[in-house]
N, C-alpha and C positions, 0 to 999 in steps of 0.2 A: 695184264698184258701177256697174252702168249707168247713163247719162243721156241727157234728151230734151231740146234746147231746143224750147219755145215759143211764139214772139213773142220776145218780152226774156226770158222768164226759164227758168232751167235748172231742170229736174225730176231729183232722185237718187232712182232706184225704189230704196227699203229705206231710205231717210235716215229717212222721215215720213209719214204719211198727207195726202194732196194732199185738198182741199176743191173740189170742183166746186159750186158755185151756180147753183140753178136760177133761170131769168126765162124765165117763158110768157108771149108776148105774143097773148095765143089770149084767146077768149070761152069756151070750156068746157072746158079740162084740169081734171082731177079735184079739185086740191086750191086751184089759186090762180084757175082761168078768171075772165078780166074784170078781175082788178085791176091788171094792169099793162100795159090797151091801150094807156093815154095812153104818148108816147116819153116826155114831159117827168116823166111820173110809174114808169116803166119804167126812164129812166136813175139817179133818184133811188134806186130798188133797188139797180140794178148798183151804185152808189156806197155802199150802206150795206154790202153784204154784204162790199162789196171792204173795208173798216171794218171789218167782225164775223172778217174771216179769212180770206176764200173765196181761192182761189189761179186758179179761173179760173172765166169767168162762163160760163152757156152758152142761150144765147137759142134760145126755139124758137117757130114762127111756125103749127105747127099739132100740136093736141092727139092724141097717142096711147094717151088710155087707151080700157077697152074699146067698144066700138061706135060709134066715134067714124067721121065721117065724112071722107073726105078735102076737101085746099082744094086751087086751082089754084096751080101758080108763083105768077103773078100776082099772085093776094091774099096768101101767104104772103112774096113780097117786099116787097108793101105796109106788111104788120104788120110785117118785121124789120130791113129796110135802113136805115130811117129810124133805128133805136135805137141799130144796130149804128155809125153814123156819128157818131153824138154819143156814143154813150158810148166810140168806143176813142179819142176823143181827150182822153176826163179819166180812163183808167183805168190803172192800170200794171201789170197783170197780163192774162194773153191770154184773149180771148172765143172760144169753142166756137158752131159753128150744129149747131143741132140738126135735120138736116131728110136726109131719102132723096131729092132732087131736086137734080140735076146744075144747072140754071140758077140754083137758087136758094145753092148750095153756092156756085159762081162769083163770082157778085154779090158776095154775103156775104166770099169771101176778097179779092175785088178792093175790097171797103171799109171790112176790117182784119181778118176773122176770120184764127186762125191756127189753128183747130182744127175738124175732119168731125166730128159724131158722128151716125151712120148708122144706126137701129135696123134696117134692111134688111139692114146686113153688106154692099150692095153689089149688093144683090139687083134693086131696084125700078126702079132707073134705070141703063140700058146706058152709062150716059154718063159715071156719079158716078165710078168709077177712072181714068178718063182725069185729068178736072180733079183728081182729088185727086194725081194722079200729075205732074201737066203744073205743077202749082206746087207740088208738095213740101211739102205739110202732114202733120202725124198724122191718122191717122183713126182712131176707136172702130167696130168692131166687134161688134155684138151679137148674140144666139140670139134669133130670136122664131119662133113656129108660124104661121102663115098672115100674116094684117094685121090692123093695130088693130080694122078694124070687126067682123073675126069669130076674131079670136085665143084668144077667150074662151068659144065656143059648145060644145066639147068635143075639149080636148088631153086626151092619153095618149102616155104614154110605158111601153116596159117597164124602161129605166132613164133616167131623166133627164139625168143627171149625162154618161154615156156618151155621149148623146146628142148634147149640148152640145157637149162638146170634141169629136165626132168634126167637128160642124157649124162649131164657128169653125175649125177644124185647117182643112179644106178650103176656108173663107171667106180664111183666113193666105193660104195658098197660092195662091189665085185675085187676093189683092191684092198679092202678089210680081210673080206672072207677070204683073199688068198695069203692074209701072212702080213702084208702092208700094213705098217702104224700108222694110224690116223691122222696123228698128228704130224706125219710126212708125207701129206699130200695137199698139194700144190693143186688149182684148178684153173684152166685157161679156155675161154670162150670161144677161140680162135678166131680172129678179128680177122678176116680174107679166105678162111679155108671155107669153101661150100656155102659163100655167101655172096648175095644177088648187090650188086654194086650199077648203079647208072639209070635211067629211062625212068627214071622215077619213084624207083625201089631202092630202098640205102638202109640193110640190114645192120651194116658194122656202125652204122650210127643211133643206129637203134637198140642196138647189144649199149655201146657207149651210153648212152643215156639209161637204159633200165640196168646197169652191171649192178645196183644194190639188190636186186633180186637174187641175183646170185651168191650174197650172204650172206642167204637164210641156209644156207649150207655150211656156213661155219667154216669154210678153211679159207685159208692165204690166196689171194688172186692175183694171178699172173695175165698182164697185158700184152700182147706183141703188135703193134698198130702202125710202129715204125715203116714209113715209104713206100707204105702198098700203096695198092690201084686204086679203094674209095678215096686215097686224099688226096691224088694226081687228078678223079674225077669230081670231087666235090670243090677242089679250090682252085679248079684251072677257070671258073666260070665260060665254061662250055664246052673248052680244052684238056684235053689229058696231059697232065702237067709231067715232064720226063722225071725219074726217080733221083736227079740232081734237086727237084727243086721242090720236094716234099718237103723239107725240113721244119716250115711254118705249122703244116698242117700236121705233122708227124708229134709237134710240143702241146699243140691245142687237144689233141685225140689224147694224150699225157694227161693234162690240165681235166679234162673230163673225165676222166677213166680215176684219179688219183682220189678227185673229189667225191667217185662213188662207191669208191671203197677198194680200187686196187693198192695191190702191196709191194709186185715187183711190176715195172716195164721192160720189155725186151724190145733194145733198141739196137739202131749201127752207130748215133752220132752221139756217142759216149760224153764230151768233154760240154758238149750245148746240152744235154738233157742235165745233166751235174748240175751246170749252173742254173736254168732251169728250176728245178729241184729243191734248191737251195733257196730260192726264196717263195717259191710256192707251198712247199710245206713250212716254212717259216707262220704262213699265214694260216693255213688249214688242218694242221696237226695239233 
């Protein structure tokens, strides 16, 4: 059984399904934008979820769903530094930045994160494998097709799946060569980034069901499936179900994903995926 530490705490990939908790400290990510600008009411989050289960938090200072516009370092250090400081000193489990920006990655580990997660894969800033190398953190790894603002305007693929793993294989391999340890890297399909969702086409169901191909690459998989659009479009049966009433289809996307071999999920409804959790891998671990 391989193992990752942390911060403090030790990850055994195949023990359990690890709980990633989401905290946008953003004004318009899709499902929470605005609720948890305030730090004082953002750290009170991080504090319940760490309560409902989550095993690590993972704070993100600007929104990536689709057509979303980019923020500077600056404002995105604004929104996350401040949260990130108060809460890693009442949390006991490790805080994740969720952000493609080497300055802000920086900051962020220099005031306690101990976890990249990069939806760029490493792409967007020349700079991010240096810092993520020069201090020895994991980083997450993800597939996305262009960027958040036009990720969504018209992806195709002729195999998806193939696609994917050929694109993080090469993403592995370009964070080796810069300094990255192996065995600190995290890889995520990205379940909603530049993928064709509705009319007949249902990529992220189709990552769902083949994610054992993904590994034959040998690291830790990270899921994030929670309350997007294919599972407002696939379980509203015909309807687009509003991002209240994912939660059904947010556990089942769980349920399949866990069974193909993911490691962690990255969720919002911290305390229902827990329990969740708890008896699904009871049965399948």
């Amino acid at each position: 059984m391989r193992e990752l530490k942390i911060g403090k705490k030790t990850f055994r990939w195949g023990e359990r399904t690890y709980i990633m908790g989401i905290l946008n400290v953003t004004p318009d990510s899709f499902s929470d934008g605005g609720r948890y600008l305030s730090p004082d009411v953002a750290v009170e989050r991080a504090l319940q979820m760490q309560a409902e289960g989550a095993d690590i938090i993972d704070v993100g200072g600007e929104s990536s769903r689709p057509g979303a516009e980019p923020v500077s370092a600056e404002e995105e250090m604004k929104r996350v530094i401040p949260v990130i400081e108060e809460v890693c000193d009442k949390l006991d489990i490790p805080i994740s930045i969720d952000t493609y920006k080497s300055k802000v990655a920086e900051k962020a580990i220099e005031s306690g994160v101990s976890i990249v997660n990069d939806i760029s894969a490493l792409r967007f800033d020349p700079d991010m494998a240096k810092v993520v190398a020069e201090h020895d953190v994991p980083i997450v790894l993800m597939h996305m097709k262009g960027t958040p603002r036009d990720m969504q305007l018209n992806p195709s693929y002729d195999d998806v799946m193939h696609e994917i793993v050929s694109f993080l294989n090469e993403r592995k391999e370009f964070a080796i060569s810069s300094g990255i340890d192996e065995h600190k890297i995290i890889l995520d399909p990205g379940i909603g980034f530049g993928k064709r969702t509705g009319e007949g086409i249902e990529d992220n169901c189709e990552i769902l069901k083949r994610l054992k191909e993904l590994k034959t690459l040998n690291q830790p998989i990270l899921i994030g499936a929670s309350r997007k659009r294919f599972i407002g479009n696939v379980c509203g049966d015909g309807k687009q179900l509003p991002v209240t009433e994912r939660l059904e289809g947010s556990l089942a996307a769980i349920a399949v994903a866990v069974m193909n071999g993911a490691d962690i999920v990255r969720v919002h409804d911290v305390k229902e995926s827990k329990r969740f959790l708890r008896l699904f891998d009871k049965v399948v671990r």
